[in-house]
VOKOL-586405 format. One line per field, with one value per residue (C-alpha): residue number from 0; x, y, z. Coordinates in steps of 0.001 Angstrom, whole numbers. Layout:
<lummis>
seq [NUM; ...];
u [X; ...];
v [Y; ...];
w [Z; ...];
</lummis>
This chain:
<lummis>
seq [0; 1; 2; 3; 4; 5; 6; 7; 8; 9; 10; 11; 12; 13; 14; 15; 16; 17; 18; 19; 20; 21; 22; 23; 24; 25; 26; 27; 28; 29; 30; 31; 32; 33; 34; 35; 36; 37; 38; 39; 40; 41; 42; 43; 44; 45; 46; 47; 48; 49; 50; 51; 52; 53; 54; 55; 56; 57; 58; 59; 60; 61; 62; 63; 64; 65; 66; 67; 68; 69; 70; 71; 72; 73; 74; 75; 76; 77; 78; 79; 80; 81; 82; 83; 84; 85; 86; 87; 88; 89; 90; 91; 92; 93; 94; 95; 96; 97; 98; 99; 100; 101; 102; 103; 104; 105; 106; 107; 108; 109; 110; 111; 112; 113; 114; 115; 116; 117; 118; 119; 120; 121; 122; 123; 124; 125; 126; 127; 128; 129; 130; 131; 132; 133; 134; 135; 136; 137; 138; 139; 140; 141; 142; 143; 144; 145; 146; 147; 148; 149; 150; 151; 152; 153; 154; 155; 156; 157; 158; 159; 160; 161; 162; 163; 164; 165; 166; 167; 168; 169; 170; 171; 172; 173; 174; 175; 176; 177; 178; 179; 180; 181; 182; 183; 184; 185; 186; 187; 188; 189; 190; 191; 192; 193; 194; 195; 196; 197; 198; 199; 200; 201; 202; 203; 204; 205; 206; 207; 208; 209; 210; 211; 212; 213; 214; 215; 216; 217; 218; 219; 220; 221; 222; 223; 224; 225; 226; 227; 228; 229; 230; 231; 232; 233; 234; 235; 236; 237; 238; 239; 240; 241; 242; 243; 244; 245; 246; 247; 248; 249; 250; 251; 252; 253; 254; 255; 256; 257; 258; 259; 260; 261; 262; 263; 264; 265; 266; 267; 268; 269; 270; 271; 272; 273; 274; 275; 276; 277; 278; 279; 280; 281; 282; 283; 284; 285; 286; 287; 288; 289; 290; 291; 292; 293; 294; 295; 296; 297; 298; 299; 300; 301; 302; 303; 304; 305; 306];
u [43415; 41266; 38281; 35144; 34742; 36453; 34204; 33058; 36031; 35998; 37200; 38515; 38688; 41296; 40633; 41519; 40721; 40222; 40978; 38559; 37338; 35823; 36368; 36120; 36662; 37114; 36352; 36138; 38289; 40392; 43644; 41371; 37706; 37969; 34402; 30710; 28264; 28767; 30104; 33989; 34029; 32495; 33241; 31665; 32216; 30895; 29335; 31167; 30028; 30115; 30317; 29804; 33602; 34669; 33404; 34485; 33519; 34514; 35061; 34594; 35843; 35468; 33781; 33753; 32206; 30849; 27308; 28013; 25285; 25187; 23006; 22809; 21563; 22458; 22967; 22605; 25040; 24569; 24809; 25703; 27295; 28368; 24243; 23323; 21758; 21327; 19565; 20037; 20812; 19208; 18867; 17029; 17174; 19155; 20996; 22340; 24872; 25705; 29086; 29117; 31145; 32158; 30605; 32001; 30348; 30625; 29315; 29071; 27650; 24434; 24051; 21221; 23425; 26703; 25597; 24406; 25861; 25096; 26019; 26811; 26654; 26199; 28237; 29634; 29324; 30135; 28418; 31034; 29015; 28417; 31076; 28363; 27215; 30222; 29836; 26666; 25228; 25689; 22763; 21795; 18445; 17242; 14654; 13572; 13170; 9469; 9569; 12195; 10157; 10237; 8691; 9033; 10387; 10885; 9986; 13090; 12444; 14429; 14687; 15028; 17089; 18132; 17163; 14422; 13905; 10754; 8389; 9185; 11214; 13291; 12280; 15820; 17140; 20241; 22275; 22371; 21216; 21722; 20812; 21354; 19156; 19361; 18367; 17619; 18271; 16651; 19045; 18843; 17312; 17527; 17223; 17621; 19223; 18425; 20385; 18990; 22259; 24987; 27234; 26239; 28346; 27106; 28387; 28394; 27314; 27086; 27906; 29042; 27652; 27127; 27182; 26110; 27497; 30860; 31574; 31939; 33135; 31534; 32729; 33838; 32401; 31403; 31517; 29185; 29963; 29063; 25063; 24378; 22494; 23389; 21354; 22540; 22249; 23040; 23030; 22988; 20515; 22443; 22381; 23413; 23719; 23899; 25230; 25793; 24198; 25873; 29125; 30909; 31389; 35433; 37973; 37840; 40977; 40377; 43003; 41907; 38427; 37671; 36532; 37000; 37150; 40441; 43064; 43878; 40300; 41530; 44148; 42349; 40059; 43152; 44436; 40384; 40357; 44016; 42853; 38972; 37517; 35196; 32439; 31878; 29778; 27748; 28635; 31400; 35055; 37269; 38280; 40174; 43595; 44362; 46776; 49823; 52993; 52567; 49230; 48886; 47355; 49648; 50545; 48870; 51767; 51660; 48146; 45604; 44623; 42312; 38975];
v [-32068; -29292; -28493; -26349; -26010; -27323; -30430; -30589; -32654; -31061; -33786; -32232; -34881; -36472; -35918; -38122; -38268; -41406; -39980; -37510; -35479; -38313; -37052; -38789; -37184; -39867; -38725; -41703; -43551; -40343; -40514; -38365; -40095; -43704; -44528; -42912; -45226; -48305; -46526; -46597; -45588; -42646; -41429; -38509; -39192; -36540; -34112; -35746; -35836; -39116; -39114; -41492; -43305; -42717; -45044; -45258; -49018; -50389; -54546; -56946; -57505; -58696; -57977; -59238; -57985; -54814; -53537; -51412; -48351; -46793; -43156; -41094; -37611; -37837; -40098; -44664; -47846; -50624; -53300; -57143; -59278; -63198; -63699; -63142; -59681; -57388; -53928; -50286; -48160; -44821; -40867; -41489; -44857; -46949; -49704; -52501; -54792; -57265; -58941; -60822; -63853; -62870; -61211; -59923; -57659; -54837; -50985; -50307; -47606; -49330; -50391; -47849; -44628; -46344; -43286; -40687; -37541; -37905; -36469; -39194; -37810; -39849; -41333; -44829; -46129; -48967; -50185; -52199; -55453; -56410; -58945; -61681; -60948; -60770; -64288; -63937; -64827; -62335; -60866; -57699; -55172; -52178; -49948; -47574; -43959; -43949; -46315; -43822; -41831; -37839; -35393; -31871; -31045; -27656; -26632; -28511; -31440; -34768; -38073; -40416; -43090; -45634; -45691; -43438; -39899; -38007; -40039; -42374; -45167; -46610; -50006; -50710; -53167; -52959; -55319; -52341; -48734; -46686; -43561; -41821; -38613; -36830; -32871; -29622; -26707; -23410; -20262; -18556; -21981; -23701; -26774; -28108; -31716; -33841; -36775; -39333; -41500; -41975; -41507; -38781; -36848; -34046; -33579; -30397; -31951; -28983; -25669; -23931; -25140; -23908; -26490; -24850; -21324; -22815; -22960; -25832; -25811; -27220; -31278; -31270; -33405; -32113; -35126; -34049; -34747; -38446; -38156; -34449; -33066; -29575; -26385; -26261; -23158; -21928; -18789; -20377; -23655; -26441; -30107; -32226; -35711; -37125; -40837; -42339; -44942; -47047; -47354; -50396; -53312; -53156; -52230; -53186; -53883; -52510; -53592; -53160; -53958; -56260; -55455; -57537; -57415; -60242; -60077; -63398; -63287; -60664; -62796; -65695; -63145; -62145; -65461; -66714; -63823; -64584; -67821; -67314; -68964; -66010; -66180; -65231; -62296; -63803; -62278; -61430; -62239; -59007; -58621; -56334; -58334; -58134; -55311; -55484; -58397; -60071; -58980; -58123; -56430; -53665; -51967; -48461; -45910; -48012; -47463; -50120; -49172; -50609; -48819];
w [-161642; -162125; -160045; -160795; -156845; -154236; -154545; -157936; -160288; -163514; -166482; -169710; -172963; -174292; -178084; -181123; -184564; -186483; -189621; -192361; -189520; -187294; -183639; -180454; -177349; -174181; -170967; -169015; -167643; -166280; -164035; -161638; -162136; -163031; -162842; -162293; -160894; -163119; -166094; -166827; -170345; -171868; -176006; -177570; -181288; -184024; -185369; -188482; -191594; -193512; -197317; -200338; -200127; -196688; -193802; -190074; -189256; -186224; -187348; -185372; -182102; -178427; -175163; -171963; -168062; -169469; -171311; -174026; -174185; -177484; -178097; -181373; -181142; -185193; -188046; -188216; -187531; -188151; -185578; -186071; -183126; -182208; -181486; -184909; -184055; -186672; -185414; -186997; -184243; -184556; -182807; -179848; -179618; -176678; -177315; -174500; -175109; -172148; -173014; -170128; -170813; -174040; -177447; -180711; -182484; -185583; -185885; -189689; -192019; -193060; -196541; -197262; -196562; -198212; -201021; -199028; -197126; -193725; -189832; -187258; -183606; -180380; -177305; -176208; -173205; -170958; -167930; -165770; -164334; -161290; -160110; -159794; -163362; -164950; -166067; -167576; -171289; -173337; -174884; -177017; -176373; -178366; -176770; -179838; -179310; -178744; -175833; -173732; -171203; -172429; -170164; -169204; -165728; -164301; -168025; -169335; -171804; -170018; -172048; -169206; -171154; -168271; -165113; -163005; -162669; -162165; -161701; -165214; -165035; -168594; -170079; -170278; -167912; -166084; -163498; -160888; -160376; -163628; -164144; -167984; -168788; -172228; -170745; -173406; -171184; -173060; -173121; -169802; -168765; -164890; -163981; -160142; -160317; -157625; -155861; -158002; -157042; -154850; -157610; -160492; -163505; -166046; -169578; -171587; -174938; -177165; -174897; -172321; -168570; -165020; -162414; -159472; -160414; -161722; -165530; -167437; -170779; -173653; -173834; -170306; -167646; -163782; -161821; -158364; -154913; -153686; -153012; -153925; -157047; -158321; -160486; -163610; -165846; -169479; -171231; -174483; -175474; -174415; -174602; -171618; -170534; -166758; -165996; -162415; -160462; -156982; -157253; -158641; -155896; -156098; -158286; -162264; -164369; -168295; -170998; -174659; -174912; -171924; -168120; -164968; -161481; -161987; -164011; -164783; -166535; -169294; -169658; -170630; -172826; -175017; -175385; -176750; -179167; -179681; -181077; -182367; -179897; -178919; -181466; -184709; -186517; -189227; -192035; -191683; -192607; -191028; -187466; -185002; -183895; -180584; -179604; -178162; -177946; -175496; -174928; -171162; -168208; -167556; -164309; -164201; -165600; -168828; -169604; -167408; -164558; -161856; -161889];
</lummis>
């Protein structure tokens, strides 16, 4: 573990390329940080350049006890899942999946681009739910970018995406507190983050960081003391993101692409993908098989861990 202070936990990525230059860099879940607020997964995929030929779709597959929260600073996907939604996802724009009880779904390179040079750039998310939601219906919500609150604090533009800050509050609705800002600090900029949660993280999206004085390297994450805020500073311009919210109500179990508070419950969610019995995406005929034989929750050295 490496710390930025002797309070602030400092999370480097864990990088991987998916082939033709596509990068994603997973920060969350961490041996050291499992979770901030409700969120226990966090990808930072791109700058990569898609061309006329080469694609990076994600087919079909399952989701249970989590919301996915997809942002593009950059490029278009295409979204299609088990509820016969169909929604472009594009920069600015915010994007909730609740899987709830269960949902497939697809991110594709929209038809319109399939002959186009484009950049795709943005992060994945997942919200854990709260253990009395985690049943739910599943259900899918866009909020395009001209309904997120922008404003300028401290003379730094914030996009408060989910959540409250400031004075403006998100139309996106969540199952518990969530807070997700999208901040443009100016070179030589400062910017005094308050305590807007018990439970809050910072992300260098595109340079260098200082998190109260201490550096923090471009795609590195400084997750904050429980309750405090911090002043964050840049020499450069630099892009930044901030997640948190309460923490989660108990410990969370992740195995492949499913969430829960029980285990026996991803279980029963590998055997009903196992078998199809999850949903379908209209449309379309390909699918992601599930991992592993026998598929499993596995004790934490082997790669699941409790959140």
């Amino acid at each position: 573990m490496t710390d930025a202070t002797p309070e602030t936990r400092l999370l480097k990525p864990h990088d991987k390329d998916l082939g033709g230059g596509f990068n994603v860099r997973r920060l969350l879940p961490a041996a050291q940080q499992r979770s901030v607020g409700p969120f226990v997964f966090f990808d930072h995929f791109g700058p990569a350049t898609e061309q006329p030929g080469t694609e990076h779709d994600v087919r079909p597959h399952p989701h249970i006890g989590l919301s996915t929260v997809t942002y593009l600073f950059k490029g278009a996907m295409m979204h299609r899942d088990s509820l016969g939604s169909v929604q472009e996802i594009l920069p600015g724009a915010i994007n909730w999946m609740i899987a709830g009880r269960g949902i497939v779904h697809s991110e594709r390179k929209p038809e319109r681009l399939k002959a186009d040079t484009y950049v795709n750039h943005g992060l994945q998310l997942w919200a854990a739910l709260p253990q009395a939601h985690e049943e739910i219906e599943p259900s899918f919500e866009h909020t395009p970018a001209d309904a997120i609150p922008e404003l300028t604090e401290q003379g730094v533009a914030v996009r408060v995406l989910v959540g409250e800050a400031f004075g403006a509050r998100s139309p996106v609705k969540t199952l518990s507190q969530t807070v997700y800002l999208d901040i443009a600090l100016p070179a030589g900029g400062r910017f005094e983050l308050p305590a807007l949660a018990p439970e809050l993280a910072v992300y260098a999206v595109d340079a260098d960081l200082a998190v109260n004085g201490e550096q923090v390297p471009v795609h590195s994450m400084a997750v904050l003391p429980a309750g405090q805020g911090a002043v964050l500073t840049a020499s450069a311009a630099a892009r930044l993101v901030v997640i948190g919210g309460e923490p989660l109500d108990g410990p969370r179990y992740i195995t492949w692409n499913f969430v829960s508070s029980r285990r026996e419950r991803i279980l029963e969610a590998g055997a009903d993908w196992a078998a199809q019995r999850m949903g379908h995406v209209p449309g379309e005929t390909e699918f992601i098989p599930l991992p592993g034989k026998p598929f499993g929750v596995r004790e934490p050295d082997t790669g699941t861990t409790p959140v």
